[in-house]
C-alpha positions in Angstrom: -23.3 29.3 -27.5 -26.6 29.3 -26.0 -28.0 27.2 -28.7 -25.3 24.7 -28.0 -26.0 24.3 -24.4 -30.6 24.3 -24.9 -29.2 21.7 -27.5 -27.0 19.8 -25.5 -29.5 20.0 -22.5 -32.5 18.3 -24.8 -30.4 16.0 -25.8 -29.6 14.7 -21.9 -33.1 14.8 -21.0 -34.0 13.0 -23.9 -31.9 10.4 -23.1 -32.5 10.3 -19.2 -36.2 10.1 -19.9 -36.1 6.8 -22.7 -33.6 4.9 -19.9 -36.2 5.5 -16.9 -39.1 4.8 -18.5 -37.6 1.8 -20.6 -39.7 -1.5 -19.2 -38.0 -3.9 -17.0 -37.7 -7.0 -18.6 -38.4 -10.1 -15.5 -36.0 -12.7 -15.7 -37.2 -15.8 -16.6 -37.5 -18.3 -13.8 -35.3 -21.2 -16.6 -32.4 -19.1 -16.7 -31.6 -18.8 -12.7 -30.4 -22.3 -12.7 -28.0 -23.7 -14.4 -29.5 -26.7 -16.8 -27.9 -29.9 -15.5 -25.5 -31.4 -18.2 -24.1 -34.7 -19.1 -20.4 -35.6 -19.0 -19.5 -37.4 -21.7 -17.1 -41.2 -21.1 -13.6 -40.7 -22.1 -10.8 -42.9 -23.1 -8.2 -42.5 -20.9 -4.9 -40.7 -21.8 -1.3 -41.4 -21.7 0.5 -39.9 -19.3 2.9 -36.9 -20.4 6.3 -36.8 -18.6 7.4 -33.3 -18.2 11.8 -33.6 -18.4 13.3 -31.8 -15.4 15.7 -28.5 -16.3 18.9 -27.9 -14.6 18.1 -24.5 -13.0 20.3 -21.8 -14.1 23.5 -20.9 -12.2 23.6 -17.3 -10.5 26.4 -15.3 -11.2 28.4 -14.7 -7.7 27.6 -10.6 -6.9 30.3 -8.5 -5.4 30.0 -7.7 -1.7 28.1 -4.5 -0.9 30.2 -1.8 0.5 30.1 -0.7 4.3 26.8 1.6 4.5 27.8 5.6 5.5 25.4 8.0 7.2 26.2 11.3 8.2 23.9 13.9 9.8 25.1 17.2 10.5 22.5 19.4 13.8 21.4 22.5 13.7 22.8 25.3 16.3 20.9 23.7 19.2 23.1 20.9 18.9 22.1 16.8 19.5 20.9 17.0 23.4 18.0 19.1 22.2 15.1 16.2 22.9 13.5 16.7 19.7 14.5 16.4 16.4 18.3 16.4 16.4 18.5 14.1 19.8 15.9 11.4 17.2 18.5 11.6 14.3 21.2 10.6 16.9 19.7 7.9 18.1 18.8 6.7 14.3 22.3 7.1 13.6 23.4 5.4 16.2 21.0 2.3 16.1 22.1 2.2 12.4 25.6 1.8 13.7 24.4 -1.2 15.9 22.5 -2.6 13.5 23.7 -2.4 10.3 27.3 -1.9 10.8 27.0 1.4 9.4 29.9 4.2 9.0 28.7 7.2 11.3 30.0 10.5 10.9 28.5 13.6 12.7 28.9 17.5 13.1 27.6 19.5 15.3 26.8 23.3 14.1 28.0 25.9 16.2 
């Protein structure tokens, strides 16, 4: 196993030493900008008429039932200013909002 790893470990610094001490080849001043070319005349073309499609009918979808929430507290109950009085007013602003079915129960 030791072999592998003095093996493995030539073999990286082999490699690490060829890339860094591989010449930088300069970049020849010709090749930064692009050679000007020439646009060649054309006859013109006919004009293509694309036929218009009838878009596709959409099925009518069935109404979406009445949305339900129910929450149910914990023993402090839903005046408790924290979590339980937030989910009451969520509840109740999805009531207002969204027409939404509440239901609630209070543990005791």
């Amino acid at each position: 196993m030791r072999n592998l790893y003095l093996i493995l470990s030539l073999i990286l610094l082999v490699s690490m030493l060829r890339v860094c001490s591989s010449p930088k080849e300069a970049i020849p001043a010709t090749t930064l900008a692009p050679a000007p070319t020439e646009v060649a005349q054309s006859a013109p073309t006919e004009e293509v008429v694309i036929p218009m499609v009838a878009p596709t009918p959409v099925p009518p979808t069935e109404t979406p039932r009445a949305l339900r929430v129910d929450v149910v507290s914990d023993l402090v109950g839903f005046d408790d200013h924290g979590w339980n009085d937030a989910a009451w007013r969520g509840l109740v602003m999805a009531r207002d909002q969204f027409g939404a079915e509440i239901n609630f129960i209070e543990s005791t």
